[in-house]
RODO-2510 file (C-alpha; in nm, 4 decimals, decimal comma):
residues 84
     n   res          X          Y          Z
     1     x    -2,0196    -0,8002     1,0191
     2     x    -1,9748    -0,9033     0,6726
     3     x    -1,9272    -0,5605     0,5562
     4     x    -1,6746    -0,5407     0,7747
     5     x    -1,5021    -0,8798     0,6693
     6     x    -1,4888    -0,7791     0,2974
     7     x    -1,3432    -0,4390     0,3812
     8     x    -1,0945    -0,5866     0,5672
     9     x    -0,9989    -0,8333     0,3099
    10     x    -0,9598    -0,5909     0,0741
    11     x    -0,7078    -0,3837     0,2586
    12     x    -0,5441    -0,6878     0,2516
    13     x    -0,5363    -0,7691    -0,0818
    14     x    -0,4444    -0,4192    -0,1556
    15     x    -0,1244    -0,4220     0,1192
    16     x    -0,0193    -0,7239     0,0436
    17     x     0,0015    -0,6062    -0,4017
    18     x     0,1591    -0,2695    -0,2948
    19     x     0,3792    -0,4518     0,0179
    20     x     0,4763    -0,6740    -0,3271
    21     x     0,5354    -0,3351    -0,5860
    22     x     0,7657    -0,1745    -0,3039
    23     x     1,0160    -0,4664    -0,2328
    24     x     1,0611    -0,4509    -0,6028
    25     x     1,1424    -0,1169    -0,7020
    26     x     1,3715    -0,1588    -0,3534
    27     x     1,5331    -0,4681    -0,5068
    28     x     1,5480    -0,2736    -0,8546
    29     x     1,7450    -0,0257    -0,6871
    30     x     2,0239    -0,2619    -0,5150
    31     x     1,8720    -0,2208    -0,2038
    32     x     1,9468    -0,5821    -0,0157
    33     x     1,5610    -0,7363     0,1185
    34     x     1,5736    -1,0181     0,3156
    35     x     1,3636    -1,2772     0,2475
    36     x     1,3125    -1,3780     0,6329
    37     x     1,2385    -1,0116     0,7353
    38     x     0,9209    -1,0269     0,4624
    39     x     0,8056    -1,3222     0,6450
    40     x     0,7156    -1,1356     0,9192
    41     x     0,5447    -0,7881     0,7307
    42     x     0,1944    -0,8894     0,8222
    43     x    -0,0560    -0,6815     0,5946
    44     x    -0,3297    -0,5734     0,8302
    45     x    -0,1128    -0,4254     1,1142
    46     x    -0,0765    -0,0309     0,9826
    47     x    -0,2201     0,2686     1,1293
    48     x    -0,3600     0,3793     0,7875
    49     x    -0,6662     0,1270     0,8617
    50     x    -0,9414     0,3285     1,0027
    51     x    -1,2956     0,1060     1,0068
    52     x    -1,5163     0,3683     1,1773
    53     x    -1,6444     0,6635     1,0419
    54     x    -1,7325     0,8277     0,6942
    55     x    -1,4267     0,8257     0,3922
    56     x    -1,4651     1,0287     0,0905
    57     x    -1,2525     0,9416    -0,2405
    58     x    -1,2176     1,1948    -0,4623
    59     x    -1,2925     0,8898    -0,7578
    60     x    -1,1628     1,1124    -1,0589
    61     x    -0,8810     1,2533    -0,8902
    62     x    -0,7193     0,8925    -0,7591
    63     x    -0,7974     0,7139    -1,1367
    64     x    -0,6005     1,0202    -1,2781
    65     x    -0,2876     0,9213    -0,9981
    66     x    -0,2706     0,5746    -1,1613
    67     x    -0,0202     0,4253    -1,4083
    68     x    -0,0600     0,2320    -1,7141
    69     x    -0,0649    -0,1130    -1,5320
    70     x    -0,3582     0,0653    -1,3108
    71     x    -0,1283     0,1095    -1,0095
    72     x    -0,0978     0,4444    -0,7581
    73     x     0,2649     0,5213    -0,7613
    74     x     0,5105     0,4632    -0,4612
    75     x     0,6363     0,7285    -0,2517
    76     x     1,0025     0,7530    -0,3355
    77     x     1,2335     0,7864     0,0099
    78     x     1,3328     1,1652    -0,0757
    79     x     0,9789     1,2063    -0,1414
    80     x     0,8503     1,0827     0,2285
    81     x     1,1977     1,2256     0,3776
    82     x     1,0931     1,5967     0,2529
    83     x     0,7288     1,5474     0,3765
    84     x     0,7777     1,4722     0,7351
***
């Protein structure tokens, strides 16, 4: 169970930094975030959180995604609109 605990705090920690790194290139952009609406983004409610089974990281391939200030970079919106 405490396996499980930590995991789960760190997908917390790590939503909550990236939640954090969005609203702020959205806010650098003029985009209008409402204070009250972030109240209510709760980090550990997204599908992405799977707790069963066996994950593989490619280790090299993710450190060679991050930035200088050790950060994966955001998906831009015409990035995620031309994926879909």
């Amino acid at each position: 169970m405490w396996c499980l605990t930590l995991a789960t705090n760190a997908i917390v920690c790590w939503s909550t930094e990236y939640h954090g790194l969005g609203v702020a290139a959205l806010r650098r952009g003029g985009r209008q975030v409402d204070d009250e609406v972030l109240a209510h983004i709760w980090p550990t409610h997204h599908e992405n959180v799977h707790f069963y089974g066996t994950h593989s990281v490619d280790i090299d391939g993710e450190l060679a995604q991050l930035d200088t200030d050790g950060y994966r970079p955001l998906r831009l919106p015409e990035a995620a609109a031309g994926s879909r």
